[in-house]
C-alpha positions as CSV (number, residue, x, y, z in Angstrom):
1,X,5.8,59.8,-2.5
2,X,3.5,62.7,-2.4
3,X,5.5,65.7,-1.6
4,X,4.5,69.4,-0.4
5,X,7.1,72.0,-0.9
6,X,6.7,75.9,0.5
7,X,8.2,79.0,1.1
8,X,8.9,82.2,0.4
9,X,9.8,83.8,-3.7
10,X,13.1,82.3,-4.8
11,X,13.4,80.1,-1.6
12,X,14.5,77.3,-4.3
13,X,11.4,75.4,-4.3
14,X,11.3,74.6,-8.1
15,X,15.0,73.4,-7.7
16,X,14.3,71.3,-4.9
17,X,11.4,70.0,-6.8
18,X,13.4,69.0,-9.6
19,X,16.0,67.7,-7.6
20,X,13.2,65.2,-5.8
21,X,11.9,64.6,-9.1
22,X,15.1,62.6,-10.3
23,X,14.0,59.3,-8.2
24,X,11.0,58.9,-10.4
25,X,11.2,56.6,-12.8
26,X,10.5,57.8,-17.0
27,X,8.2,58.9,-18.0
28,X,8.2,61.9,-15.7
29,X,5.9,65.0,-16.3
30,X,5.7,68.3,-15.4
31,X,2.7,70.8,-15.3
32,X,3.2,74.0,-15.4
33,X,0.9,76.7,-14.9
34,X,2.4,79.9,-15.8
35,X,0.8,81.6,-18.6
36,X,3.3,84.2,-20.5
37,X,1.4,87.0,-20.1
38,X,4.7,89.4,-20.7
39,X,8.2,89.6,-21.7
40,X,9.2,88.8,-17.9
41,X,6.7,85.9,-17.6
42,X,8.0,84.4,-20.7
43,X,12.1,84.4,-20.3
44,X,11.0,83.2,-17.1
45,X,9.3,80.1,-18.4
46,X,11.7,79.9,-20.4
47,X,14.5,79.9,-17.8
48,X,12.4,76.8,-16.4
49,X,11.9,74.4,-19.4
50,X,16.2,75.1,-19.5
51,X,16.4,73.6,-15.9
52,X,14.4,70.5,-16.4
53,X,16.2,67.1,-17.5
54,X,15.0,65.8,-21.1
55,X,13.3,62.9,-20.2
56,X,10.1,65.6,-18.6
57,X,7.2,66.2,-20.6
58,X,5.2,69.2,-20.6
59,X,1.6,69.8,-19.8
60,X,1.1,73.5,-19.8
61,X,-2.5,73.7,-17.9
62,X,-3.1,77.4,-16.3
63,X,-6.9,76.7,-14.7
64,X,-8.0,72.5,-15.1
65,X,-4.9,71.0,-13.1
66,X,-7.4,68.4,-12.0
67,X,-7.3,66.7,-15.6
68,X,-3.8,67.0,-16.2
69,X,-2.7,64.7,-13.0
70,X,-0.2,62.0,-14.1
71,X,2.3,60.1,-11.9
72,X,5.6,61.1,-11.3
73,X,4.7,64.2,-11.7
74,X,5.6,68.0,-10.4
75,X,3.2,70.4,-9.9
76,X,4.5,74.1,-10.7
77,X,3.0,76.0,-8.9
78,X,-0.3,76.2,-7.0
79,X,-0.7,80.1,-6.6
80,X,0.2,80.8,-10.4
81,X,-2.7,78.2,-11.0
82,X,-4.9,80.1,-8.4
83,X,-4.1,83.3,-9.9
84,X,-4.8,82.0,-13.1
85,X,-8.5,81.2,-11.7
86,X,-9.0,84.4,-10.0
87,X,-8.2,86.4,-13.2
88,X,-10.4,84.4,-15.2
89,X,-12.8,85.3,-13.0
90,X,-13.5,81.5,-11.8
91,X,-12.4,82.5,-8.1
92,X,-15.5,80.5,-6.9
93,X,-14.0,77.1,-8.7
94,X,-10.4,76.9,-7.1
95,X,-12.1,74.8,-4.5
96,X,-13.9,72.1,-6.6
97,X,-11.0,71.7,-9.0
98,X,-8.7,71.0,-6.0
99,X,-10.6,68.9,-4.5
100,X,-11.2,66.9,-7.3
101,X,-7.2,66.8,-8.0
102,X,-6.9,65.4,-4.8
103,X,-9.2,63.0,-5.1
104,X,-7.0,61.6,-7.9
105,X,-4.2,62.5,-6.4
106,X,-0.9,60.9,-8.0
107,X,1.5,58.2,-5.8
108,X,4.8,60.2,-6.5
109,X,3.7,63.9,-7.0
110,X,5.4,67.3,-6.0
111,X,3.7,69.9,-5.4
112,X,5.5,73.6,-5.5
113,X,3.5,76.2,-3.6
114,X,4.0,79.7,-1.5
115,X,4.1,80.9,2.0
116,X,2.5,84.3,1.8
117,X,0.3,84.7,4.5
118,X,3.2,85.2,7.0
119,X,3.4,89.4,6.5
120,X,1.7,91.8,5.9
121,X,-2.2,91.7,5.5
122,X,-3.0,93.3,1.8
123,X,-5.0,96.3,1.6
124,X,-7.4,95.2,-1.1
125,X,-10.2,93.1,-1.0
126,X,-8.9,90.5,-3.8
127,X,-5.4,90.1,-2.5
128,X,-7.1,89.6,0.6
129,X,-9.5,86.6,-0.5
130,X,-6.6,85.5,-2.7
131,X,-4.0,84.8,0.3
132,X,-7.2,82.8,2.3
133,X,-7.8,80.8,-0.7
134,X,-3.9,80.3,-0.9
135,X,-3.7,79.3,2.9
136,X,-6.7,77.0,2.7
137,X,-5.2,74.8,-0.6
138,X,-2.1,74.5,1.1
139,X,-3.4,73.5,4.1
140,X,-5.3,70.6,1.9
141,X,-2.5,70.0,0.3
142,X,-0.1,69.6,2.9
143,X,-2.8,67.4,4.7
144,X,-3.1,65.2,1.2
145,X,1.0,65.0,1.0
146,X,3.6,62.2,2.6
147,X,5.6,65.1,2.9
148,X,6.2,68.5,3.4
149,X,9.0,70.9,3.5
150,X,9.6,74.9,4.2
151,X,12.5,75.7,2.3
152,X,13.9,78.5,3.8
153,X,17.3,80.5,1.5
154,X,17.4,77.1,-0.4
155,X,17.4,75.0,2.5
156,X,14.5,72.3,3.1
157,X,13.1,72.3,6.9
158,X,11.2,69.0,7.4
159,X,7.4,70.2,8.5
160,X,5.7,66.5,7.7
């Protein structure tokens, strides 16, 4: 099952992820795409590595997430990987990349991603171009997926 999950920071997507993550069968992977670019970055990767079961293996993959796909597989988390692309100054291939990740898009797959076009609208020109590239790979993403879920305080809300 191909599965979208949103929402807010600290909604308890990555959890829910996780907890999704238990029906797939072993060899389960996980990419993450947090680089630790400070002492806050790192105790929190480090806080997420201590969540995950055993049995997950590890592709750390900040900018080419379309060559680390594997099945059963969670994705953590599309705008850190965006991020990643826009402070590499590779904003013009976030497009490409996801496209060619959903080409090859995995059978059981979830996909951990933010809602933050829902406030207010940034005063600077990147942030700006940053939430529309945001809102335009979830909405391919969410039209790629099985499944999708707003998790709102920890609870999932069925969206697809």
């Amino acid at each position: 099952m191909r599965v979208l999950l949103t929402g807010g920071v600290k909604s308890g997507k990555s959890s829910r992820a996780l907890e999704l993550a238990e029906a797939f069968a072993p060899d389960r992977w996980f990419l993450a795409t947090a680089t630790p670019f400070d002492d806050e970055m790192r105790e929190r990767i480090r806080r997420h590595k201590a969540e995950r079961a055993a049995d997950f293996v590890t592709v750390e993959e900040p900018i080419d997430i379309d060559r680390a796909a594997r099945e059963r597989m969670v994705l953590d988390c599309v705008p850190m990987w965006l991020n990643n692309l826009f402070f590499a100054g590779r904003e013009d291939d976030w497009e490409p990349i996801l496209d060619r990740f959903i080409a090859r898009l995995p059978r059981d797959i979830v996909i951990v991603t933010n809602e933050i076009g829902m406030g207010v609208i940034p005063a600077d020109p990147m942030s700006r171009r940053y939430g529309m590239a945001l809102g335009r790979a979830n909405a391919k993403l969410a039209a790629a997926a099985d499944s999708v879920e707003l998790l709102v305080a920890g609870i999932p809300i069925k969206v697809k």
